[in-house]
C-alpha positions, 0 to 999 in steps of 0.5 A, a space after each residue: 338100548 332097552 326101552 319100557 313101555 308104558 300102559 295107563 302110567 305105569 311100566 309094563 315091560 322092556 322091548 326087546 329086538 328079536 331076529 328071526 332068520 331062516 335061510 337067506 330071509 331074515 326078519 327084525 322086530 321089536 317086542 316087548 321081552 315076554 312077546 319075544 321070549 314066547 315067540 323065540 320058545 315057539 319058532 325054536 320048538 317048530 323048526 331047527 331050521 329057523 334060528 331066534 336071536 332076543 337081544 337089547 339092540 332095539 332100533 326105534 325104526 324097527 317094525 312091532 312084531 306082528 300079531 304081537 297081542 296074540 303073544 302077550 
């Protein structure tokens, strides 16, 4: 399930889980949704190789995209 984030008391935005694979490696994150939107534009627009899935199945263990900031 979806989940907000809060900033300073006021929601910011939904994290989002977003899989990244490429061959047999394949990486699950959570994001906040305009992080994950950017970040699956940007991979797709690099490789055709790499395939980016954003979905709603957020898992409270998963790991925060990495350099998640540089994406916000």
């Amino acid at each position: 399930m979806a989940k907000l984030i809060s900033s300073h008391g006021r929601v910011t935005s939904r994290l989002r889980h977003i899989r990244i694979e490429a061959g047999a490696l394949t990486l699950d994150y959570q994001a906040s949704a305009e992080q994950a939107r950017d970040v699956a534009c940007a991979l797709t627009q690099l490789s055709s190789d790499l395939m980016v899935t954003v979905d709603d199945d957020v898992c409270c263990d998963l790991p925060r995209l990495p350099c998640a900031g540089l994406w916000s």
